[in-house]
Structure formats: structure tokens, C-alpha cells
C-alpha positions as CSV (number, residue, x, y, z in Angstrom):
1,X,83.3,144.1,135.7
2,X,79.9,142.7,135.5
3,X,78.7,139.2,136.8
4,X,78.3,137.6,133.3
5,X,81.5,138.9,131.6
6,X,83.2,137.7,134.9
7,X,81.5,134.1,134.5
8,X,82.4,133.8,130.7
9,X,86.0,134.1,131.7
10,X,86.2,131.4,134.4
11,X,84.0,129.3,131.4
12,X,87.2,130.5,128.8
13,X,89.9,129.8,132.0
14,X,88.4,126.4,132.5
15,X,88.1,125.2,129.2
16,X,91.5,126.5,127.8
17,X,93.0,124.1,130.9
18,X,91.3,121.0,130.1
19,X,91.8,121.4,126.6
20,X,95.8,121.5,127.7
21,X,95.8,119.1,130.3
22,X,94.3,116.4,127.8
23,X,97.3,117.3,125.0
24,X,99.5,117.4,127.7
25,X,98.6,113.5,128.3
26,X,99.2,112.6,125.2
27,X,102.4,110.7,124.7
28,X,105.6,112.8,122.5
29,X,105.8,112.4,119.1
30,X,101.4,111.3,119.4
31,X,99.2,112.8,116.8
32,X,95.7,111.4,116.9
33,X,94.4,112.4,113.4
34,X,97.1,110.0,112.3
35,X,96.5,107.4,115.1
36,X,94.8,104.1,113.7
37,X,92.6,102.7,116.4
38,X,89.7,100.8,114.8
39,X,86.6,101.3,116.9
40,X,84.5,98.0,117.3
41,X,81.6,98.1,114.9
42,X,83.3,100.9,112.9
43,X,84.9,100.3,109.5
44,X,88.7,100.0,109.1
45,X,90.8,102.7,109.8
46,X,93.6,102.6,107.4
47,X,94.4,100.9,104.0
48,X,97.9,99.0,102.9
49,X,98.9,97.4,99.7
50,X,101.3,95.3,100.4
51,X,103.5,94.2,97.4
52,X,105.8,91.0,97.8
53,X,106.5,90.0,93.9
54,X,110.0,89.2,92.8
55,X,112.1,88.9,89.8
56,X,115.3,87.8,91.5
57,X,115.9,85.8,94.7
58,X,112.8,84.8,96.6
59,X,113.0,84.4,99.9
60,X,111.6,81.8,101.8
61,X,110.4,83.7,104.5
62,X,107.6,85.5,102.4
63,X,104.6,83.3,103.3
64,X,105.9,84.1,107.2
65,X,106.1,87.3,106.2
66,X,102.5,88.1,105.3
67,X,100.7,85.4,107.6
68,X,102.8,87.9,110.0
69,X,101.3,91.5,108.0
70,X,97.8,90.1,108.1
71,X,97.7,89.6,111.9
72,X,99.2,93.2,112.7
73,X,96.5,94.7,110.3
74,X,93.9,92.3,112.2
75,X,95.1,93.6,115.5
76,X,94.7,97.1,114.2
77,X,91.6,97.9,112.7
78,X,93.5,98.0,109.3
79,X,92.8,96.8,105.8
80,X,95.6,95.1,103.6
81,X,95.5,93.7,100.3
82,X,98.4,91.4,99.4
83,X,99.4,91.1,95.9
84,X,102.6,90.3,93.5
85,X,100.9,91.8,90.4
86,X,102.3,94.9,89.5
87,X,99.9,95.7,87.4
88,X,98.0,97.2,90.3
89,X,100.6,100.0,90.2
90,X,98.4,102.7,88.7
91,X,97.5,106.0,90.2
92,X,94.3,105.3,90.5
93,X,94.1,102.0,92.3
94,X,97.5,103.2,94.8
95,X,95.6,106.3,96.1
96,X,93.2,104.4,97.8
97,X,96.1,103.2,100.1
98,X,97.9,105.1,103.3
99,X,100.9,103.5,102.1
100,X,102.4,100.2,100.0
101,X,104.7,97.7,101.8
102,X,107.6,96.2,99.4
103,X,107.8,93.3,101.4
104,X,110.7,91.0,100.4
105,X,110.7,92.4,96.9
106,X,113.3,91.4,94.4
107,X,114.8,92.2,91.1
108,X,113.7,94.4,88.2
109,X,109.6,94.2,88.4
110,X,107.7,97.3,87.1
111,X,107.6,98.7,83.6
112,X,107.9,102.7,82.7
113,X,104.0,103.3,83.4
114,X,104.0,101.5,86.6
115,X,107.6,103.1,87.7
116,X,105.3,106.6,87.0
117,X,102.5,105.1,88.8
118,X,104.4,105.0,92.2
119,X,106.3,108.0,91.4
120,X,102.8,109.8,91.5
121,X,101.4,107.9,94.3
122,X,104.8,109.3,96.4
123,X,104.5,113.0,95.2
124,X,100.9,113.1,95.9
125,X,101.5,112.0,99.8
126,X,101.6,108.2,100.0
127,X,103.7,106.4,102.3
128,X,106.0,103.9,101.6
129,X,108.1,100.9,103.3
130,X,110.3,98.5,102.3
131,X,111.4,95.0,104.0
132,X,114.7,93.6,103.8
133,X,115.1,92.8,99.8
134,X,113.1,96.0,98.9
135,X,116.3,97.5,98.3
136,X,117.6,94.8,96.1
137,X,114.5,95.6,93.7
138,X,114.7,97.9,91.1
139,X,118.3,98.1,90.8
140,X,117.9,99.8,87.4
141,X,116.2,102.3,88.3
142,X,117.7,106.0,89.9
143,X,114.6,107.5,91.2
144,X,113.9,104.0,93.3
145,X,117.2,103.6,94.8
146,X,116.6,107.5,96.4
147,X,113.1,106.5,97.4
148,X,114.6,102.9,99.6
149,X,117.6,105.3,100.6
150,X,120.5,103.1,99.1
151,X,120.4,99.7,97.1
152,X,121.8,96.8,98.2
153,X,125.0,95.1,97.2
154,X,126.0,92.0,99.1
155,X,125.4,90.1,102.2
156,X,127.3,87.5,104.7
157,X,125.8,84.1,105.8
158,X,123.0,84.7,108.3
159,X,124.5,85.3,112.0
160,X,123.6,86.6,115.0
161,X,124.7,90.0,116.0
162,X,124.6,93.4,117.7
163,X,122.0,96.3,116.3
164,X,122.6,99.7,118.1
165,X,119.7,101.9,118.2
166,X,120.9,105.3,116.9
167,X,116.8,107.1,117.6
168,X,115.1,105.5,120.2
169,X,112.0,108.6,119.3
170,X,110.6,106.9,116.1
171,X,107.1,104.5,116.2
172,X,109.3,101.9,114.5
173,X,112.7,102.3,117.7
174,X,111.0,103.0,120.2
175,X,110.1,99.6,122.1
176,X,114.2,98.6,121.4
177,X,116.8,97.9,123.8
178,X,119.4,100.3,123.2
179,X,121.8,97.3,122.1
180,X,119.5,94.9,120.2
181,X,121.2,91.0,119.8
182,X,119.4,89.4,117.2
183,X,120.2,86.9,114.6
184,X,119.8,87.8,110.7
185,X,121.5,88.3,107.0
186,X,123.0,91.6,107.5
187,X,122.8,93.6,104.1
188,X,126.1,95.9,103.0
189,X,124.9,98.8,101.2
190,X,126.1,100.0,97.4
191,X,126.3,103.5,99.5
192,X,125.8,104.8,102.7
193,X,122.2,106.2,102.7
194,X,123.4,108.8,105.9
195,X,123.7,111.8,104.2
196,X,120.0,111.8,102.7
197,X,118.0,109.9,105.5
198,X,117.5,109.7,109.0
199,X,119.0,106.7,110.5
200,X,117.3,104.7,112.9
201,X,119.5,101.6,113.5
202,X,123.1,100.3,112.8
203,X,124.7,97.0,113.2
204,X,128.2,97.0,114.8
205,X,130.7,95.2,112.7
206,X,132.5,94.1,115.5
207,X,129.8,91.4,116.2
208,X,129.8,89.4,112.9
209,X,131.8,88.6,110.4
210,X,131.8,89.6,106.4
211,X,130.4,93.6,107.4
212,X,132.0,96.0,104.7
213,X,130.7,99.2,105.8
214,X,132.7,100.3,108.9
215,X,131.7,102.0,112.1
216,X,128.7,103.8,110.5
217,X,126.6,100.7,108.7
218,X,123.2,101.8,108.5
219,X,120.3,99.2,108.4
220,X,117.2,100.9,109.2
221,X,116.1,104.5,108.8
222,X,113.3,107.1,107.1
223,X,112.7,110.1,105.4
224,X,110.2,112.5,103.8
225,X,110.6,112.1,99.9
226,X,109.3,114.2,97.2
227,X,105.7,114.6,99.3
228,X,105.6,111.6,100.8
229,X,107.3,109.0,103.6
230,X,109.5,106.6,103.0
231,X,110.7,104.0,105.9
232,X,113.3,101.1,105.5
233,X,114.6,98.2,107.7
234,X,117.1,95.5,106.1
235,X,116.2,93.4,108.6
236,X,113.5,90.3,108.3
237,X,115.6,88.0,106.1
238,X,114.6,84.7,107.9
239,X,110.9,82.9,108.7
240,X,111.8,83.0,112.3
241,X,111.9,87.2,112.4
242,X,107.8,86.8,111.9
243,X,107.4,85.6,115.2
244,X,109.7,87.9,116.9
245,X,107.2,90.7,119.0
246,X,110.0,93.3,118.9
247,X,110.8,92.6,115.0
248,X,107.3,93.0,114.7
249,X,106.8,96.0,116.8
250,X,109.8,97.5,115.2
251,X,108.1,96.8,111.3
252,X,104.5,97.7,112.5
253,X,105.8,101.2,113.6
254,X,107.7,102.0,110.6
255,X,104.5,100.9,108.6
256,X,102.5,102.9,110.5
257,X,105.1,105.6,109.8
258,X,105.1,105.1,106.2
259,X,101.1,105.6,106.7
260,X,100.7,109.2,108.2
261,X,99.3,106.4,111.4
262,X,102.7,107.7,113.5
């Protein structure tokens, strides 16, 4: 074998190495075309729409909520426009967005057009999530109540009690303790969403009082839908869940989820 075609293959050896050793660094579940990390200087990294308006109950919590939203995007080179007009629900405004946050939504708040507007936004690849009362919006609509995973049909008083973390692999579980005390409203479901999602969370029954679900009550999971990602956490009822850093971590990674970010 000749000097050169013996020095191109310890160039080829060496670079096929590092080229593994660097993916073989890189966390599980880690994909960095999907990773938003704004560089200084450099233009944000991501886009959200994040869509609060309500038609029903209104929850206090909302101003928390997006004072909360606005700091996370801040802290991560990501853009977010906040809005309770549904009238930006049209194609061609939505696909500028990695994905649209229903945060503390409520009641029955799109017409036909703008119900087809985010059906198109999902089947062309965009993300979405939805906070707490996203799944009591819509009600009236099928297609929606596949999209949240199940709609929601009644609640106890706010209490503490025990969350136990069914996937501790997802961006939005992972930071968790495996048996998560926390104090909340703890949502019971019209149906259990288990047979078409992937669960991420359940609440033990045992813990609190008015639960009407059983041993399997499901409060947070995801799922790919129709093209795109849908994430959901029933959690974040109260103001004080804002300025919780593992609430927060735990709605930050399901955004970023929703987003094609994790």
C-alpha cells in the first residue's frame, strides 16, 4: 500500500472518531438542529404565538402566566407574540410560528375559518401546547378535543397533592422528582386521553380529595398529531405556579417540545 493511500486512511480513521466522540457527548434524546440557543448578537432562534383569549372562565393567573412566558423566551433567544385576538388564526400569519401556546384558554373562541386555520397550521408541521384550561376550550369542537388529547369536565377546590412522573425521558419530565408534591386545581378528564397519547404525568388520587378518575388519571402528556406536535399539562391553575422553577421547567420543555426545540 502506498504512503499516500496509507495517510488518507488514518485522515478517514481520525475523522470518523471525532465525528463520534462529539455525538457521543451529546446528551439522549439531544438533537441540535432543533436546539434553541440564541447566539449573542444573532437574531432569535425560534418564534411562538402564544394565545390566552377566553370565552368562559378567566383565570386569574393569566397576567402571571405571560409575565412568566416572556422571561423564558427572554432567557432563550426566542421570540413571542402574545395575543387574545383570534383573528390572527390564519395560515398565513401561524406559519411563521414553531408552535402556538393555548395558555389558559377558555370556552368556544374561533369561528369555522380560523378552526381550518389551525387545522392547517398542525397538518403542515406546527407545534402546539396547551396550559391548564386549553382543554376546557373548544368544547364544541371534535377535531380540537383529539388535538389537547381529552376535554375537560370538572375540577375539586385547589389542594395540594402527589404528581407521579410516569416518563422521566421527555424535555418537559425530565428535571422532576419522581413523586412531585405540589399544590394545584386538579382537572378530571371527560375521557381518559391514554389510549391515543403518551402520558407524561399522573396525579395519585389517594392524595386529595374530589379525583374521579382512578388509579390511571392522566394530567400531562404528548403526541404527534396529524403532522405536527401537540403537548399538554393541566397543571398551572394558580398565580403562584409562575414562580415555581420546576413548573416552569416542566412548561418550558413541553413548549420547546411542541416547537421541534426538543
Amino acid at each position: 500500500m502506498g504512503l499516500i493511500a496509507l495517510a488518507l486512511i488514518v485522515i478517514l480513521a481520525g475523522g470518523w472518531f471525532l465525528l463520534n466522540k462529539n455525538h457521543a457527548s451529546q446528551p439522549p434524546g439531544t438533537t441540535l438542529a432543533h436546539t434553541c440557543v440564541k447566539q449573542e448578537g444573532a437574531p432569535a432562534c425560534g418564534k411562538l404565538l402564544v394565545f390566552s383569549k377566553t370565552a368562559g372562565f378567566r383565570h386569574a393567573s393569566i397576567g402571571a402566566a405571560i409575565a412568566a412566558i416572556k422571561k423564558l423566551a427572554t432567557e432563550h433567544g426566542v421570540e413571542a407574540d402574545f395575543t387574545e385576538d383570534a383573528n390572527m388564526f390564519t395560515f398565513t400569519k401561524l406559519k411563521q410560528y414553531n408552535a402556538v401556546v393555548f395558555l389558559l384558554t377558555s370556552g368556544e373562541v374561533f369561528d369555522s375559518q380560523q378552526q381550518q386555520a389551525l387545522m392547517q397550521y398542525v397538518h403542515a408541521g406546527g407545534g402546539y401546547a396547551g396550559v391548564h384550561s386549553a382543554s376546557d376550550t373548544e368544547h364544541s369542537w371534535p377535531w380540537y378535543g383529539k388535538l389537547v388529547g381529552a376535554f375537560f369536565l370538572s375540577h375539586p377546590a385547589v389542594s395540594q397533592a402527589t404528581i407521579d412522573v410516569v416518563d422521566a425521558a421527555h424535555p418537559s419530565t425530565s428535571m422532576l422528582p419522581v413523586h412531585w408534591s405540589r399544590t394545584d386545581e386538579w382537572y378530571n378528564f371527560a375521557t381518559n386521553p391514554r389510549a391515543s397519547v403518551h402520558v407524561l404525568l399522573q396525579v395519585d388520587e389517594h392524595t386529595y380529595k374530589g379525583g374521579t378518575m382512578g388509579a390511571d388519571h392522566p394530567i400531562a402528556w404528548y403526541h404527534s398529531f396529524e403532522g405536527g406536535r401537540a403537548w399538554y399539562s393541566a397543571l398551572g391553575h394558580t398565580s403562584e405556579s409562575y414562580s415555581e422553577p420546576l413548573f416552569l421547567a416542566h412548561l418550558w420543555g413541553g413548549i420547546s417540545y411542541a416547537a421541534g426545540w426538543a
